[in-house]
C-alpha positions in Angstrom: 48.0 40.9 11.4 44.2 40.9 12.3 41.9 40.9 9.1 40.2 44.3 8.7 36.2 44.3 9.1 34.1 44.6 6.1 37.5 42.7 4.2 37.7 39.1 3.0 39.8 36.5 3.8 43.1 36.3 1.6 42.9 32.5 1.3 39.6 30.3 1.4 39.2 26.9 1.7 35.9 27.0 -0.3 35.0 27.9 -3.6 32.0 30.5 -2.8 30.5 30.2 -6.6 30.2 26.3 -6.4 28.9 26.6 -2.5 26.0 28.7 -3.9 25.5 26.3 -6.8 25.3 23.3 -5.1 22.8 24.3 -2.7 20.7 25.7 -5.4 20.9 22.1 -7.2 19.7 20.7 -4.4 16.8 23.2 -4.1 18.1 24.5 -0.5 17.7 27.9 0.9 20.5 29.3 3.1 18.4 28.9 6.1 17.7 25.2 5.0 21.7 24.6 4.6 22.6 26.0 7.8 20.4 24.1 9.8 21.5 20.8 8.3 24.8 21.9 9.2 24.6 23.4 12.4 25.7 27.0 11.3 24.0 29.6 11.8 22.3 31.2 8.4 24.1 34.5 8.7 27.9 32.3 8.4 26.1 30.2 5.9 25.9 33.7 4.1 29.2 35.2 4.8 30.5 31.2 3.0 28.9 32.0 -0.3 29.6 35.4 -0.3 33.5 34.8 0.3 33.8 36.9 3.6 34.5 34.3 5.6 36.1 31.3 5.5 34.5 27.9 6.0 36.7 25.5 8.1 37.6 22.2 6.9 35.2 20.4 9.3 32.6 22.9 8.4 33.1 22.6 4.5 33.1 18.2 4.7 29.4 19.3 6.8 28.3 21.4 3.9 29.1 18.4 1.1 27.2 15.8 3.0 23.7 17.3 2.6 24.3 18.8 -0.8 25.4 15.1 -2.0 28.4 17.1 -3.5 32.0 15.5 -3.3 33.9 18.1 -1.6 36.9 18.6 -3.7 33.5 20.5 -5.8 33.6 23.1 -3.0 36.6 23.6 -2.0 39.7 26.6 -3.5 41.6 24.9 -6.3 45.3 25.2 -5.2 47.0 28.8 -6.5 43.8 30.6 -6.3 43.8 33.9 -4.1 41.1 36.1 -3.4 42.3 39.4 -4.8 43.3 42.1 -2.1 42.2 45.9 -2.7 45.6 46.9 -1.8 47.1 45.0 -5.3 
């Protein structure tokens, strides 16, 4: 079933909380982050925020410059993002 527009993903690989608090340890802006990634600044966004998911290749990208191992980043196993149907 296609994902609705304006929903969120029902599984991420990354942990959008430790995404955002990485790159702020590091002293980055989202612009800064996306263009050491290759992403444009409006995915970098939608990453942090949760409403999209980062892929696996995209997520190891987003460790390297934030000197963060990426198990830091990514969804610990079990953990869902809540869906606003229950």
């Amino acid at each position: 079933m296609p994902q609705r527009a304006g929903t969120r993903p029902r599984r991420l690989c990354q942990e959008p909380a430790a995404v955002t608090w990485a790159r702020e340890r590091e002293g980055l802006t989202k612009r800064a982050l996306a263009a050491r990634v290759g992403i444009s600044e409006q995915l970098m966004g939608d990453i942090e925020s949760g409403r999209r998911n980062a892929t696996p290749a995209n997520l190891i990208k987003i460790a390297q410059p934030l000197n963060c191992p990426l198990v830091v980043l990514e969804r610990k196993r079990g953990d869902v993002v809540a869906d606003a149907d229950g």
